[in-house]
C-alpha positions in Angstrom: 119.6 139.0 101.5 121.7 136.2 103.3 122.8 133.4 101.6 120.4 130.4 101.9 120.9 127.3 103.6 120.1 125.3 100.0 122.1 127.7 97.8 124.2 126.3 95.4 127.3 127.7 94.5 128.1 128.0 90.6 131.7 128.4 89.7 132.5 130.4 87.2 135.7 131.4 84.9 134.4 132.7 81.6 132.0 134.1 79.9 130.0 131.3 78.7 130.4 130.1 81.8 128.7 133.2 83.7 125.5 132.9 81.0 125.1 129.2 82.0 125.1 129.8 85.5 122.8 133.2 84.6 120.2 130.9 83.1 120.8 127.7 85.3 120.8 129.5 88.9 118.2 129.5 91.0 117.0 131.8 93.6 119.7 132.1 96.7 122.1 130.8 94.5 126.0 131.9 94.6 127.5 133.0 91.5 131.5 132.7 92.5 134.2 133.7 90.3 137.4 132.1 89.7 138.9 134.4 87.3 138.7 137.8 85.7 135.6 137.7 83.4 134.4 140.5 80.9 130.6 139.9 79.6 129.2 141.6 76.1 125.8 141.7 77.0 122.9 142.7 79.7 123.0 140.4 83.1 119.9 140.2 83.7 118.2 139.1 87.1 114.8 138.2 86.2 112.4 137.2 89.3 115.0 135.7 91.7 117.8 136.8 94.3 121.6 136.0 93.6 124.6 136.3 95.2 127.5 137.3 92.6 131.0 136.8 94.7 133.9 138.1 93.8 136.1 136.1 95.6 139.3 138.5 94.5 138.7 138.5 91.0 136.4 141.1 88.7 133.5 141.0 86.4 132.7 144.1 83.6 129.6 143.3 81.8 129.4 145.7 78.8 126.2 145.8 76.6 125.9 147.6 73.7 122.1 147.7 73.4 120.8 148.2 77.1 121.9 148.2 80.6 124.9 146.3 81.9 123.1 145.0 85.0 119.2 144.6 84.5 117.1 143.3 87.4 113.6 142.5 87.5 110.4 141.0 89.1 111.2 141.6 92.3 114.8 140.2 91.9 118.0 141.2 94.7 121.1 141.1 93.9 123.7 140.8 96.4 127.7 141.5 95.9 130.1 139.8 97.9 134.3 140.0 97.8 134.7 143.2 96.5 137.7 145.4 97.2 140.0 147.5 95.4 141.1 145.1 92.5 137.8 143.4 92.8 135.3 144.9 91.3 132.2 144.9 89.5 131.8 147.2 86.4 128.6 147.6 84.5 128.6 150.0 80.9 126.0 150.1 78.7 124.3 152.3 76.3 121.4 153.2 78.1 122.9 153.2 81.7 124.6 150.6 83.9 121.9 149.6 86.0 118.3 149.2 85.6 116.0 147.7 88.5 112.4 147.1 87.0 109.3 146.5 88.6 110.4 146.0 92.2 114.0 145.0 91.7 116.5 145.6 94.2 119.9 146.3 93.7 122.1 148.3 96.4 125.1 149.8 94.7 128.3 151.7 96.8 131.3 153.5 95.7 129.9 153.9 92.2 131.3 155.8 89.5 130.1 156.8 86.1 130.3 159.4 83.2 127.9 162.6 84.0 124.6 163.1 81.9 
């Protein structure tokens, strides 16, 4: 999933920030962090492709009632400028990551509590 020619890139360096630019983005957008963010909740991907990049910094979403990345409808999700200090960490109760109904989501160098 390349980036797209009309993508928009959403800065981001909070948490309220990341759920505006969650709801706001549209498919082939750029989600871009500009500092270290920790999320309390699902991210959910629902029906369209996004681009979360790092860009040296690290996001931990945490939910304590589902997944920690959820990704739906057909929705990719696409990780770029990670490394070793950059990172992105999904917990939750049920799992980390979820992908429903066609979702796509590639994950490498994972780690995670046994079951």
């Amino acid at each position: 999933m390349p980036v797209t020619a009309n993508a928009t890139t959403i800065d981001v360096a909070n948490s309220a920030q990341l759920a505006s630019a969650l709801a706001s983005s549209a498919s082939g957008d750029v989600i871009r962090l500009t500092a270290n963010i920790t999320y309390n909740g699902t991210i959910s991907i629902d029906g369209k492709d996004l681009t979360f990049s790092l860009n040296g910094f690290s996001l931990t979403a945490n939910s304590s009632s589902g997944y920690g990345l959820a990704v739906r409808n057909n929705a990719k999700v696409l990780l770029t400028g990670y490394s070793s200090t950059a990172t992105f960490n999904v917990t939750g109760v049920l799992g980390g990551i979820r992908a429903y109904t066609g979702g796509q989501c590639t994950v490498s160098n994972a780690t995670g509590p046994a079951r």
